[in-house]
C-alpha positions as CSV (number, residue, x, y, z in Angstrom):
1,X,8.9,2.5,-6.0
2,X,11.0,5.3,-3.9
3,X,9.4,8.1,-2.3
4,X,12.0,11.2,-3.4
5,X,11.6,14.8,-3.6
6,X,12.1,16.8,-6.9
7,X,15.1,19.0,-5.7
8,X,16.2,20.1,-9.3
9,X,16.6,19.8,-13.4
10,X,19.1,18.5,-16.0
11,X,19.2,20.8,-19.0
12,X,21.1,18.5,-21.7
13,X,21.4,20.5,-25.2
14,X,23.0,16.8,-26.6
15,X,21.0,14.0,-25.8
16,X,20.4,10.8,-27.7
17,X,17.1,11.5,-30.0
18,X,14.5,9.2,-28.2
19,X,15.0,11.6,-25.0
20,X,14.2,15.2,-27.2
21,X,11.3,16.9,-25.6
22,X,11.3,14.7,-21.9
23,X,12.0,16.8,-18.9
24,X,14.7,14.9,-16.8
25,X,14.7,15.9,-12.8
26,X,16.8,15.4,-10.1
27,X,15.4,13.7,-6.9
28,X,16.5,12.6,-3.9
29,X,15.2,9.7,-2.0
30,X,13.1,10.7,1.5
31,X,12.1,9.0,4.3
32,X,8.5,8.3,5.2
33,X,8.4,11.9,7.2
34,X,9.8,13.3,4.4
35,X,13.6,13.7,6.2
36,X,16.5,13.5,3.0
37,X,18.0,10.3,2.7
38,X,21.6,9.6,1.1
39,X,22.2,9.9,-2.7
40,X,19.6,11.3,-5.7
41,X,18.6,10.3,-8.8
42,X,18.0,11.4,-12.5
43,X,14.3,10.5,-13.5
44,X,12.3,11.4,-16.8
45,X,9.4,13.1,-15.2
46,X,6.0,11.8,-17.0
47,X,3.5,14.0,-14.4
48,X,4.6,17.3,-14.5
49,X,6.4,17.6,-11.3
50,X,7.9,20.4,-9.9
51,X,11.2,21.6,-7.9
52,X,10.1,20.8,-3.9
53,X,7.3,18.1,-4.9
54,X,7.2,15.0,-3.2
55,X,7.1,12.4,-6.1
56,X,6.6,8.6,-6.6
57,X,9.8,7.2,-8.9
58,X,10.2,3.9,-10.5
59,X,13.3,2.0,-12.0
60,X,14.2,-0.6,-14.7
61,X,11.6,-2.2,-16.8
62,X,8.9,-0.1,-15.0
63,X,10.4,3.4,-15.8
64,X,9.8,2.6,-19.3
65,X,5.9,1.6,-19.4
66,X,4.5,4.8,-19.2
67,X,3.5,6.9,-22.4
68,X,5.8,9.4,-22.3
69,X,8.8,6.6,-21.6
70,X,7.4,4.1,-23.9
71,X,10.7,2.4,-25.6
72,X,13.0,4.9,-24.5
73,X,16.5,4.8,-22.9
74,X,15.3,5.6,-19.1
75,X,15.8,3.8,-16.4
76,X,13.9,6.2,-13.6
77,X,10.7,7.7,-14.5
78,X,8.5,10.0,-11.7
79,X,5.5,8.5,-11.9
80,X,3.0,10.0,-9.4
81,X,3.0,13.2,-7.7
82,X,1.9,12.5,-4.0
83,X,-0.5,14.4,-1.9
84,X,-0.6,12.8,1.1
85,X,0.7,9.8,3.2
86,X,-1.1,7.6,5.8
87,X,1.5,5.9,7.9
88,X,0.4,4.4,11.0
């Protein structure tokens, strides 16, 4: 899993027909006190996340076992909205 935060959205008008109706985000990975890290991602977002949330994202095989990203051509899927952290 990679810790990111939700810094924006992909509006795609033409998509392939498995991905109508999913919202697609942009995130960008963050370190464990939430500092930006290098790079960013496009993920389907199956929680309802929003622009500024930190957010739990998944690749490969795993970004496709939720119910929103059942069989469908994803490989990054937001997964969990986080709260909180415990690091010690």
């Amino acid at each position: 899993m990679i810790l990111a935060r939700v810094i924006g959205t992909v509006w795609a008008t033409r998509k392939d027909e498995r991905l109508q109706g999913l919202k697609m985000q942009i995130v960008r990975p963050v370190t464990l006190d939430y500092k930006d890290r290098e790079g960013f991602l496009v993920a389907v977002d199956a929680v309802g996340a929003g622009v500024g949330e930190i957010v739990l994202v998944v690749q490969g095989s795993s970004a496709r076992q939720t119910a929103v990203t059942e069989s469908k051509p994803v490989d990054a899927t937001i997964m969990a909205i986080v709260d909180k952290l415990d690091v010690t």
